[in-house]
C-alpha positions as CSV (number, residue, x, y, z in Angstrom):
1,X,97.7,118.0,99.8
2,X,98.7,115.7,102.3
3,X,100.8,112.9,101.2
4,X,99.4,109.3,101.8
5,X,101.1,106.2,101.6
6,X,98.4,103.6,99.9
7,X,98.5,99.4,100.5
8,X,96.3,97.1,100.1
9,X,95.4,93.2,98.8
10,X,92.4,91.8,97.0
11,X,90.2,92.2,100.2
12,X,90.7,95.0,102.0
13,X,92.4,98.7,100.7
14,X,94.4,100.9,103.4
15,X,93.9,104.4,101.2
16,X,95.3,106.8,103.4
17,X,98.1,106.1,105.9
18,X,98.8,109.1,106.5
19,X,102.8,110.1,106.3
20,X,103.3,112.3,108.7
21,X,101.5,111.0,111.8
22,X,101.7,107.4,111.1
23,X,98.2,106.9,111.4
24,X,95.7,104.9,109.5
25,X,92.7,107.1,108.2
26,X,90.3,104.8,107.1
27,X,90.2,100.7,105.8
28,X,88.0,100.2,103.0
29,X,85.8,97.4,101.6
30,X,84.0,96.5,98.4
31,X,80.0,95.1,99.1
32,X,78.1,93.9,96.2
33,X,74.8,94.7,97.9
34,X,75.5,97.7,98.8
35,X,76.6,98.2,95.1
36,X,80.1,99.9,96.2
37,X,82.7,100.7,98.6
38,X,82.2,100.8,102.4
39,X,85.1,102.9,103.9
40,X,85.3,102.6,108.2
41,X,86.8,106.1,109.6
42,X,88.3,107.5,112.3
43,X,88.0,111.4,113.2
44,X,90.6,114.2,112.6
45,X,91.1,113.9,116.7
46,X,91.1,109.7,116.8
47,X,91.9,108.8,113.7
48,X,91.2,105.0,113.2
49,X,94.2,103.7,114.0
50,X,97.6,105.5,115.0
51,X,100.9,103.6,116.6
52,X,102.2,105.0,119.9
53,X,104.5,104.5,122.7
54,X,104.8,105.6,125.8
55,X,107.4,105.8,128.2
56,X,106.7,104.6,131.7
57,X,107.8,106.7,135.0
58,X,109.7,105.8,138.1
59,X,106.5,107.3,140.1
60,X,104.1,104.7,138.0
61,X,103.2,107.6,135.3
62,X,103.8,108.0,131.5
63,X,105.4,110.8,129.0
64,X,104.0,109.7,125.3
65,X,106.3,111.7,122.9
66,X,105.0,112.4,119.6
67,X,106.9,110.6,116.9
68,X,109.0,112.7,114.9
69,X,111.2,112.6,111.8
70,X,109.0,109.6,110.1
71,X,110.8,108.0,107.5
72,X,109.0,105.7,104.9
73,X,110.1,103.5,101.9
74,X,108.4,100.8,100.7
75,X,109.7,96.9,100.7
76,X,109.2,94.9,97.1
77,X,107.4,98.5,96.1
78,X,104.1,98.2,97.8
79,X,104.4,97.1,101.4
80,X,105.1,100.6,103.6
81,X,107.5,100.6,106.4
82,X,108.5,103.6,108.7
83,X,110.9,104.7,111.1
84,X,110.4,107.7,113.0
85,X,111.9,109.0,116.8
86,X,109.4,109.1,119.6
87,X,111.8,111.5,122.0
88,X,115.4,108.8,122.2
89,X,113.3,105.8,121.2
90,X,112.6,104.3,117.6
91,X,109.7,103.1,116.3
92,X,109.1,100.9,113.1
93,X,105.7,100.4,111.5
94,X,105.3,97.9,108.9
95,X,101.9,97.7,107.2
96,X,101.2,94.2,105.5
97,X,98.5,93.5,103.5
98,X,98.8,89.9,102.8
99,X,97.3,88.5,99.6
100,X,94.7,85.8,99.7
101,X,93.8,86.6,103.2
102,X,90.3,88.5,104.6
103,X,92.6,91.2,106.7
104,X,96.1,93.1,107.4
105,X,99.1,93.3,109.3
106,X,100.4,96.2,111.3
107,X,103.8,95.0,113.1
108,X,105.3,97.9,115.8
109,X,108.9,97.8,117.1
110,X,110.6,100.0,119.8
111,X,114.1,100.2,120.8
112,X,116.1,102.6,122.6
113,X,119.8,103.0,123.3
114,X,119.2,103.0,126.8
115,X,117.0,100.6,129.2
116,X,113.9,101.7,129.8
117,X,110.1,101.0,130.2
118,X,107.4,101.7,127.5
119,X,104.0,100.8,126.9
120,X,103.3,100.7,123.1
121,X,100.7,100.1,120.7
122,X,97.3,101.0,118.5
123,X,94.9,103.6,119.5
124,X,92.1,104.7,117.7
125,X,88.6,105.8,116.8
126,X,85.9,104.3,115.2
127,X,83.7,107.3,114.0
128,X,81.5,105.7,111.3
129,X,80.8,103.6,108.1
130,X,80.9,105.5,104.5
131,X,79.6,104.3,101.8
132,X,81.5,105.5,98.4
133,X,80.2,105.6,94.9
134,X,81.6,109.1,93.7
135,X,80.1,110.3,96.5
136,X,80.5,109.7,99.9
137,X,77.5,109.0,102.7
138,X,77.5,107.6,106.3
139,X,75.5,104.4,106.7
140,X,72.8,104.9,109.2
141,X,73.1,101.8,111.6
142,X,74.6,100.9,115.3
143,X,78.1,100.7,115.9
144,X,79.4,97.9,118.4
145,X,82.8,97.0,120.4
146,X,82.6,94.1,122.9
147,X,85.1,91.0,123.8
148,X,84.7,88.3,122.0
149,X,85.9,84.9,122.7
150,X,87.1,84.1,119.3
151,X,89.9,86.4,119.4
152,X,90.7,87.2,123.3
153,X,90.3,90.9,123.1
154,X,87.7,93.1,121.3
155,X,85.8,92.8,118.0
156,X,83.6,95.9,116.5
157,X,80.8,95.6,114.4
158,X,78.0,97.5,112.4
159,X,74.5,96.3,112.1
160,X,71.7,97.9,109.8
161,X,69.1,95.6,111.6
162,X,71.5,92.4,110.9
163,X,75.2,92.3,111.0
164,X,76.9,94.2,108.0
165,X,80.2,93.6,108.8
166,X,82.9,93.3,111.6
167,X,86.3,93.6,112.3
168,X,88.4,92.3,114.8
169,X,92.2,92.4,115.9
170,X,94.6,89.5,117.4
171,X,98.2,90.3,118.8
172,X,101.3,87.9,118.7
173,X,102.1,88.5,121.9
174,X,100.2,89.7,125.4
175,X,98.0,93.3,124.7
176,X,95.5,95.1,127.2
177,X,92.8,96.0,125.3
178,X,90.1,98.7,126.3
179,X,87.3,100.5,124.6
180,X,84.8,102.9,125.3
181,X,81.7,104.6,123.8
182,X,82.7,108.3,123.4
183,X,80.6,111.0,121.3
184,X,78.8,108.6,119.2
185,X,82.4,107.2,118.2
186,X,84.2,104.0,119.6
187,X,87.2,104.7,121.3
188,X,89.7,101.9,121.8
189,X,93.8,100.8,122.6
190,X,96.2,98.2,122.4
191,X,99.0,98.2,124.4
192,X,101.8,95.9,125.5
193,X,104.6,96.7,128.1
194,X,108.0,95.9,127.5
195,X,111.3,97.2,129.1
196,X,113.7,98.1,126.5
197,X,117.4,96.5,126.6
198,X,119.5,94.8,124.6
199,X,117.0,94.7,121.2
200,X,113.6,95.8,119.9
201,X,110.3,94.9,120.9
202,X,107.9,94.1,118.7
203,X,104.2,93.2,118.5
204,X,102.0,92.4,115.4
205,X,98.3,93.3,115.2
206,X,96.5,91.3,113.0
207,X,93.2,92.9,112.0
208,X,90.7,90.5,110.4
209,X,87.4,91.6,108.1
210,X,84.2,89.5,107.6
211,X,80.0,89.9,107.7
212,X,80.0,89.0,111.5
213,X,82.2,88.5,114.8
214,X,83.6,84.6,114.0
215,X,84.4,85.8,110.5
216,X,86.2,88.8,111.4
217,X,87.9,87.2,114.6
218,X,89.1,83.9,112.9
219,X,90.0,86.0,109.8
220,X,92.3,87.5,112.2
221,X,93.1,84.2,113.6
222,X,94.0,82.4,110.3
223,X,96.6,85.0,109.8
224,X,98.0,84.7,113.6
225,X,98.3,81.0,112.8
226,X,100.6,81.2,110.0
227,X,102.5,84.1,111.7
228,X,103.8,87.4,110.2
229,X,107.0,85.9,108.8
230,X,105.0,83.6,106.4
231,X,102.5,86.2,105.7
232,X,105.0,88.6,104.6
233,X,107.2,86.0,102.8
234,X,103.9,85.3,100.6
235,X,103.3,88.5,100.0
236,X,106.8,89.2,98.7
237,X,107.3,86.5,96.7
238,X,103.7,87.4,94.8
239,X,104.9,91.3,94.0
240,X,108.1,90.3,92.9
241,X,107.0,87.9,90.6
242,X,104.6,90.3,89.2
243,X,107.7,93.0,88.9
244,X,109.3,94.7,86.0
245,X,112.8,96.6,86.3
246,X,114.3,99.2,84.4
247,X,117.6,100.6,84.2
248,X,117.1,103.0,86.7
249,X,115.8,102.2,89.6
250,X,113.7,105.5,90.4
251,X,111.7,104.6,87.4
252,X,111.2,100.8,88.7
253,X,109.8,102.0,91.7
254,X,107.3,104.2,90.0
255,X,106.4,101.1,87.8
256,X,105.8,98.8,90.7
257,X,104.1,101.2,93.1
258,X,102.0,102.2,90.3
259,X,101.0,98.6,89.0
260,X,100.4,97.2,92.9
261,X,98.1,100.2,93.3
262,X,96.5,99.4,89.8
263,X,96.2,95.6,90.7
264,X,94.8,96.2,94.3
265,X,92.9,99.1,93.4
266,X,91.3,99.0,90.2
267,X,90.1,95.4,91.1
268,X,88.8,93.9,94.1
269,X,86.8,91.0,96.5
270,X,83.7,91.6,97.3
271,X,83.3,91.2,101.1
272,X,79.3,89.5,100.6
273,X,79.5,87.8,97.7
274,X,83.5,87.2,97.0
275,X,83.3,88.2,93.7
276,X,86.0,89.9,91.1
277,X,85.3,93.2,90.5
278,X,86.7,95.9,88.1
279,X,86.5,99.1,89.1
280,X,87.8,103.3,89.3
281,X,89.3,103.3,92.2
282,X,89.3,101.8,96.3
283,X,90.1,105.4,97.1
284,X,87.3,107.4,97.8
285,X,90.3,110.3,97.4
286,X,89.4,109.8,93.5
287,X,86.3,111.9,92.9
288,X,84.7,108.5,90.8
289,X,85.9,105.9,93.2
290,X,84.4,102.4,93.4
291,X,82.7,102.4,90.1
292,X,82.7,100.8,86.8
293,X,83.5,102.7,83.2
294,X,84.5,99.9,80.1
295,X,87.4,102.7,78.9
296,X,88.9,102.7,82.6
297,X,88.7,99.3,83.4
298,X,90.0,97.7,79.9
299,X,91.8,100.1,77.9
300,X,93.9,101.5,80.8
301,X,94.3,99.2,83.6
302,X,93.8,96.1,81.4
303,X,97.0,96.1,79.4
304,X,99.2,96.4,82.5
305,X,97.4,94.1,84.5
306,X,97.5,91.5,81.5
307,X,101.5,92.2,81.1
308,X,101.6,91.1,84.9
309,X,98.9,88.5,85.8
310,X,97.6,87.1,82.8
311,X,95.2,84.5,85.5
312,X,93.6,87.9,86.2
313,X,93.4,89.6,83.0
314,X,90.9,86.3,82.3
315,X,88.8,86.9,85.7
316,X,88.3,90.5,85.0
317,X,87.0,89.5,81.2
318,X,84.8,86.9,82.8
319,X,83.0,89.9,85.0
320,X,82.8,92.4,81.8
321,X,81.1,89.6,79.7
322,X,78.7,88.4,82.6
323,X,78.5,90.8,85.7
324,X,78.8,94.4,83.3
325,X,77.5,92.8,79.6
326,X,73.9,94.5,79.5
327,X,74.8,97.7,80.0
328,X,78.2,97.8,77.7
329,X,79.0,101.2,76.4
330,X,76.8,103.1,79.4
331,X,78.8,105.8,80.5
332,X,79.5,104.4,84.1
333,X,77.9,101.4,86.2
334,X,77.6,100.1,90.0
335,X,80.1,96.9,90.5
336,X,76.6,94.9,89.9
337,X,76.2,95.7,86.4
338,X,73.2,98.3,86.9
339,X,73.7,101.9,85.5
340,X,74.9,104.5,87.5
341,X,75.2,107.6,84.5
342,X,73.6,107.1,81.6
343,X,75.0,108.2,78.4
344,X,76.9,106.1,75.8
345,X,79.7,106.4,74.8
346,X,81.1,104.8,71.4
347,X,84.6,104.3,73.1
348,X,83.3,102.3,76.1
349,X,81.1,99.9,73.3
350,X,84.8,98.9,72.0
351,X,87.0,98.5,74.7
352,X,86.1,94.6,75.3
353,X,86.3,93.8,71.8
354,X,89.9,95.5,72.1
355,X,91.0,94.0,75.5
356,X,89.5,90.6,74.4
357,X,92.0,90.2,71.6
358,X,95.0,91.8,73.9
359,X,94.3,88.6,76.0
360,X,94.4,86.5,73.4
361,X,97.3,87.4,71.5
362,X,99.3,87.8,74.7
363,X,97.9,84.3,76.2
364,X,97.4,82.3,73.4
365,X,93.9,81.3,75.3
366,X,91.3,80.9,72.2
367,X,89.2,78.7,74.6
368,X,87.4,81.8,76.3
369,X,86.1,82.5,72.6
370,X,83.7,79.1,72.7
371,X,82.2,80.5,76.5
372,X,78.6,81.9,75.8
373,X,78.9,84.8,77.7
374,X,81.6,86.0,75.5
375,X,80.0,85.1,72.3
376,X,76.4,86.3,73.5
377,X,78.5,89.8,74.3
378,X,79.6,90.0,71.2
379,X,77.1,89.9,69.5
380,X,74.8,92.3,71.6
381,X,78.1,94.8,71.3
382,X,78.1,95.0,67.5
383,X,74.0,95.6,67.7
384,X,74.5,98.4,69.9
385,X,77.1,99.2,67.5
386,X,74.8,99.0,64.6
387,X,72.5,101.5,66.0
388,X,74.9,104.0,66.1
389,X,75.6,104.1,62.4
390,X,75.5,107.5,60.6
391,X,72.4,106.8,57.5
392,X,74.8,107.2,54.7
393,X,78.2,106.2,56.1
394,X,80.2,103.6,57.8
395,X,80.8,106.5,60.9
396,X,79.4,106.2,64.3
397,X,78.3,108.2,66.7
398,X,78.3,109.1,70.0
399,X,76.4,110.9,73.1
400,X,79.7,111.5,76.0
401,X,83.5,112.6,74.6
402,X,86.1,110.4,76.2
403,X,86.3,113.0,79.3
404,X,82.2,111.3,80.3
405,X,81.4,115.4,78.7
406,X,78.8,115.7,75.9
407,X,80.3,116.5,72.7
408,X,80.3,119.3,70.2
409,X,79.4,117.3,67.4
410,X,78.3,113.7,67.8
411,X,81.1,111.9,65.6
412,X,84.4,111.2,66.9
413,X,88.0,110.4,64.8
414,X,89.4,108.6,67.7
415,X,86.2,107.0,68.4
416,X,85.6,105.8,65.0
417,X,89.5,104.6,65.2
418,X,88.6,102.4,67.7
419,X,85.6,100.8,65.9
420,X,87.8,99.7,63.2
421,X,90.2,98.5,65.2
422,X,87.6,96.5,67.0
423,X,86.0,95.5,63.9
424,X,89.5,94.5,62.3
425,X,90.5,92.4,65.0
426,X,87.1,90.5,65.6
427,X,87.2,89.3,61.8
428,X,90.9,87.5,62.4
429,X,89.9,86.4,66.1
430,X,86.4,84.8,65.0
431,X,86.9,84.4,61.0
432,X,83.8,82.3,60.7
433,X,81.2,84.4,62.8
434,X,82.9,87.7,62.2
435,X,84.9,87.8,58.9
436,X,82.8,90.3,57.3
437,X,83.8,92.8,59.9
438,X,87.0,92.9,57.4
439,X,85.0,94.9,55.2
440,X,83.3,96.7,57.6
441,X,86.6,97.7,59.1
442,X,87.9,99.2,55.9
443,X,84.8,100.7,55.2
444,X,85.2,103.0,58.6
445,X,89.0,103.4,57.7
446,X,88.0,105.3,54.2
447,X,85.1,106.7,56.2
448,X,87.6,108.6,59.2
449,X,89.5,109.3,55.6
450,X,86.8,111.1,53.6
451,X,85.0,112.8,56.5
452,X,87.9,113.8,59.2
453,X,90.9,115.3,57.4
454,X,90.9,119.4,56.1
455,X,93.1,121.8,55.4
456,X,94.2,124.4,57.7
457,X,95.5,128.1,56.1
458,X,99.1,127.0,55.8
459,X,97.4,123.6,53.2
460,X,98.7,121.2,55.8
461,X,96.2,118.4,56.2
462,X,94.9,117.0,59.1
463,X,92.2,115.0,61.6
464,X,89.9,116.9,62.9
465,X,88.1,115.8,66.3
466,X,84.9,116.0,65.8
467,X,82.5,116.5,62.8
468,X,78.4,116.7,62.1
469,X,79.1,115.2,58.5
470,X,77.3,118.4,57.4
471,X,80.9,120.2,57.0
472,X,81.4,121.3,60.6
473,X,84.2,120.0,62.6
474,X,86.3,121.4,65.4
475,X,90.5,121.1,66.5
476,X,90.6,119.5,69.6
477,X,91.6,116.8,71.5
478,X,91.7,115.0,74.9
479,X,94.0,112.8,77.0
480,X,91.7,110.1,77.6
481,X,91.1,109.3,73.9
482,X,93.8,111.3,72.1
483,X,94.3,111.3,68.5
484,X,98.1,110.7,69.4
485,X,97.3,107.6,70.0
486,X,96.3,106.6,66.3
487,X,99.5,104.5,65.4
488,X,99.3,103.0,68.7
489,X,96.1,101.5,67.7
490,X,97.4,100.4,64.2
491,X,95.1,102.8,62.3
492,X,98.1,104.2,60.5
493,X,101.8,104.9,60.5
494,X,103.7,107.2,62.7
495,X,104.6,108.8,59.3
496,X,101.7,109.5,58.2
497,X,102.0,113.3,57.3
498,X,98.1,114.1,58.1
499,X,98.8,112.5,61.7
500,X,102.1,114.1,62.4
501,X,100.3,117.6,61.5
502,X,97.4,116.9,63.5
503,X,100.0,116.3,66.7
504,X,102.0,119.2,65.6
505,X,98.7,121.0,66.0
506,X,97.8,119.9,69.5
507,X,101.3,120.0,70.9
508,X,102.0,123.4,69.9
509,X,102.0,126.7,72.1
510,X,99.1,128.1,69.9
511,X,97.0,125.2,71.2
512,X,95.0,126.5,73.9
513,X,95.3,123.2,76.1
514,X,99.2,122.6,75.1
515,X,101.6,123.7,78.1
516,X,104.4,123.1,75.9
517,X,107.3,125.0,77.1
518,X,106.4,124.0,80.6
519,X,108.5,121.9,82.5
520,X,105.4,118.9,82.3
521,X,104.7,119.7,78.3
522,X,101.8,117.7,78.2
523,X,98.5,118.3,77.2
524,X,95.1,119.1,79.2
525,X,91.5,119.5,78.2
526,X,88.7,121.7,79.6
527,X,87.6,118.6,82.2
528,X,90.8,119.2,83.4
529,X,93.0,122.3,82.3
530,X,96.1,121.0,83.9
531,X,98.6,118.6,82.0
532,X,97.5,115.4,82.4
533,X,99.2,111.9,83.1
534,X,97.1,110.5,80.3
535,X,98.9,112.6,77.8
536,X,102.1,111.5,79.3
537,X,101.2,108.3,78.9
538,X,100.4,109.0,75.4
539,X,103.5,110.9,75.0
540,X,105.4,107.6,75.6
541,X,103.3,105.7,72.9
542,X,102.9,108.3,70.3
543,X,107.1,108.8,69.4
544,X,107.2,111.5,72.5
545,X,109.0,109.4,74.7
546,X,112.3,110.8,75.6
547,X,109.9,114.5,76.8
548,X,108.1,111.8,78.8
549,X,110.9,110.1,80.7
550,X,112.4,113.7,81.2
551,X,109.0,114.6,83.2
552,X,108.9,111.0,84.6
553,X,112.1,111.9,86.8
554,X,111.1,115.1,88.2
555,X,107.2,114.3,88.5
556,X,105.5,113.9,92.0
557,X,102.4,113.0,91.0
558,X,100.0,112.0,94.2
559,X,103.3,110.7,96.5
560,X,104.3,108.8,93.6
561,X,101.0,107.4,92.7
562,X,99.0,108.2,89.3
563,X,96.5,111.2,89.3
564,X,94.5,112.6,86.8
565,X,96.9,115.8,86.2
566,X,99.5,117.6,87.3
567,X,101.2,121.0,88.1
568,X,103.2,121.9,85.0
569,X,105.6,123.5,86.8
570,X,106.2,121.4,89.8
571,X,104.2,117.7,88.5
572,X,102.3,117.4,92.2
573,X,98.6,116.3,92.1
574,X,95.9,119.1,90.9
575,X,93.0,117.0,89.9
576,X,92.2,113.3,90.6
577,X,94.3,111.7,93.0
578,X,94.6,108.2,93.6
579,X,93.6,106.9,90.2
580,X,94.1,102.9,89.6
581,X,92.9,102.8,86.5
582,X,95.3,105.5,85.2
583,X,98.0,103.9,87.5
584,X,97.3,100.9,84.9
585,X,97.6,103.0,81.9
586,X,100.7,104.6,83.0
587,X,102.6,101.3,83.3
588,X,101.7,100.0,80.5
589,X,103.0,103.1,78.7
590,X,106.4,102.8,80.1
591,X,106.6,99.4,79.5
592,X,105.8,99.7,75.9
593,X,108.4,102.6,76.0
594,X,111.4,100.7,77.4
595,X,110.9,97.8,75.1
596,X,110.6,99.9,72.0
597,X,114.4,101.5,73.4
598,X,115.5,98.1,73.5
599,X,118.3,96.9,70.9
């Protein structure tokens, strides 16, 4: 798998800088029209954009070495920077992308021990326009380069009949720009010369997004105006009030990284409409990207996100309860709110009732309870919920398992967990609407009780995963909604003998799905028979911890960013790469962990 080094803001998502050649594979977009993610794309032979330089000749020519021995780190966690040796010269590449602005920053420098000429720079192909729901598909339309006056140099553009969008670069300092139609793709440079003394040479490109030439070009332009050094002072200043440190600083990095790429990539601007969007993933490297699940969104990325930026916890309820309310509980849905797979799934039906109460015990902020939306959510929530009742007991049901797979048998302990805890916190947040919920809520908790817990050979009790309520059940569990996760959710003590059988169970070698033994002892699931982040994540909430902080030193995950799971053996990516939403989950976790360790 090659290793990528992810940035992005609110606006526009670099997924794939790619870490050994320096180059930038593709810039990516949310469109609310277009229901998604639009993703522009170089070729394998032009990538999009990839920093060179070149060093000039006595006899007028040039020698371009390749760049060699690239070194990367990021700066306050999320911004990448690399140094790497183009034959004896340096090069640095910073990659910026500024919050609150329409575009990024990529700032080059040379420098050589010894004088001599360069020319140095972007080059780059423009191959196409994606469009990415969980699958991607190139947009049929034109594809344009031509000067522009806006930005003195070259702006490109797509047009399906009327513009689409643009986007346009603006240098700091003098460039020759050049472009050509090659092979369907546009082919394009900037370059600078500069003879190499006594210091670096640098030059900024600031690459601006927007529906049409002046939006893209001035987008550009705004940030040229303010100038890198405020751009990137900004930027800082915004991660590193959002940051948490631990002890050791190996496992900050992993926490920062990880909640950057959960803030920038499980949420989003829509280019059209600038709207707030929740979704999977700005990655079209995750097999689900740019889409909208209720369980993703606000019981893993949520709590993290909330921890850090409690402004945005409240802009991303305000899309669940307007934007996504109809279709609550529908297995997955475009950023628009329409369905995209149908199927419900009882987990999904509770996760804003959940988040909405993590908001407001953390923020104190009962005023979003009066806002219609949220009350007319609410209520449509628990009438979706009421149709879902068993005839003769306070258990629900449900279609998809926590993995989006159908069940074995359609009633679920750990979804039926989550509907009490729903129901038991929506009586103490809205006492006067909702305070018979209290009943209802320990009417499920006998129910999971009664209906859940046998007896396996040795007389141990325990929960079972699923059951028919006609006496068949089955052992099971999965990361995404784990029974580990029980006390977490309040439904009962992490002494609870029935609960610490039923983990015995899962965790055990004897488990088919357990990799215990193996260096990552977590736990995996037929949607994924590989250990899974999830379950470390679990791990860390569930009285596992000190396995899961072993694993989190040695772990490689996707370059350091959450996946859906692992090797056991060496932790690097298997299955699901770039996921935000898990990213979310996974901070959160620690967090939780390292305060719990605290005297």
């Amino acid at each position: 798998m090659e290793l990528y080094i992810p940035t992005g803001n609110e606006v526009v998502s670099l997924p794939t800088i790619n870490g050994e050649t320096a180059a930038i594979e593709s810039v990516g977009f949310l469109h609310m029209a277009q229901k998604g993610m639009i993703e522009l794309r170089g070729s394998r032979a032009a990538p999009l954009m990839t920093p060179f330089v070149q060093r000039i000749l006595p006899d007028g020519g040039s020698a371009e070495p390749a760049l060699a021995e690239p070194d990367w780190h990021r700066e306050h966690d999320w911004i990448p920077r690399m140094s790497a040796r183009a034959g004896d010269i340096r090069m640095d590449m910073t990659v910026l992308a500024p919050v609150g602005e329409r575009g990024f920053a990529l700032r080059l420098s040379v420098r050589s021990d010894s004088p001599v000429r360069v020319r140095f720079g972007l080059r780059g192909g423009w191959s196409g326009a994606w469009h990415c729901v969980n699958e991607d598909k190139e947009l049929e339309g034109t594809k344009h380069c031509y000067r522009s006056g806006w930005n003195n140099s070259i702006v490109f553009d797509f047009r399906c009949g009327g513009p689409l969008f643009a986007f346009a670069p603006m240098a700091d300092r003098d460039t020759d720009s050049r472009f050509r139609l090659e092979d369907g793709a546009v082919r394009y440079s900037l370059s600078c010369d500069a003879v190499l003394s006594a210091g670096p040479e640098t030059v900024t490109f600031f690459w601006g997004l927007g529906f049409e030439e002046v939006a893209a070009a001035t987008s550009a332009k705004e940030m040229l105006r303010r100038g890198w050094e405020w751009e990137y002072a900004k930027t800082a200043a915004w991660l590193d009030r959002r940051a948490y440190r631990f002890a050791d600083p190996r496992l900050s990095r992993l926490y920062n990284t990880n909640l950057f790429f959960c803030i920038f990539y499980s949420t989003g601007i829509t280019l059209d409409t600038e709207e707030l969007v929740c979704i999977t993933s700005r990655s079209s490297r995750y097999y689900v990207s740019a889409a909208y699940w209720d369980r993703d969104t606000l019981l893993w990325a949520f709590p993290a996100i909330l921890e850090a930026d409690p402004s945005l916890a409240r802009r991303m309820l305000e899309y669940v309860f307007t934007r996504q309310r109809r279709n609550i509980g529908v297995h997955s849905r475009y950023i628009d709110g329409t369905v995209l797979e149908p199927g419900f799934e009882l987990d999904e039906l509770m996760a804003p009732v959940l988040a909405l109460d993590a908001y407001i015990r953390s923020s104190g902020d009962r005023a979003i309870l009066s806002e219609p939306f949220v009350r007319d959510s609410l209520g449509s929530i628990l009438k979706k919920l009421e149709a879902a009742k068993a005839p003769d007991t306070e258990l629900y049901e449900t279609f998809l398992q926590p993995t989006d797979d159908e069940h074995v048998y359609p009633y679920l302990c750990y979804d039926n967990v989550l509907v009490w805890a729903a129901l038991d916190k929506l009586s103490a947040l809205m006492p006067d609407e909702y305070g018979w919920c209290a009943e209802k809520a320990a009417q499920v908790r006998r129910a999971v009780y009664d209906n859940f817990v046998f007896v396996d050979a040795e007389g141990k009790e325990y929960f079972g995963w699923s059951v028919d309520l006609a006496g068949n059940h089955d052992v099971y569990d999965e990361p995404p909604g784990s029974l580990q996760l029980l006390p977490y959710y309040g439904f009962c003590d992490s002494r609870d003998k029935i609960w610490r059988n039923t983990v015995e169970t899962i965790r055990s070698a004897d488990y088919p799905f357990s990799f215990a033994g193996m260096p990552v002892a977590e736990i995996g699931c037929p949607h994924a028979p590989y250990p899974w982040l999830l379950s470390l994540c679990n791990s860390l909430l569930s009285g596992h911890a000190r396995q899961a902080w072993r694993e989190l030193e040695e772990i490689k995950l996707d370059n350091g960013i959450a996946c859906e799971s692992v090797d056991p053996v060496t932790g690097e990516c298997t299955t699901g790469a770039a996921f935000a939403t898990c990213a979310g989950f996974l901070c959160h976790a620690m967090r939780t962990a390292d305060r719990e360790m605290l005297p």
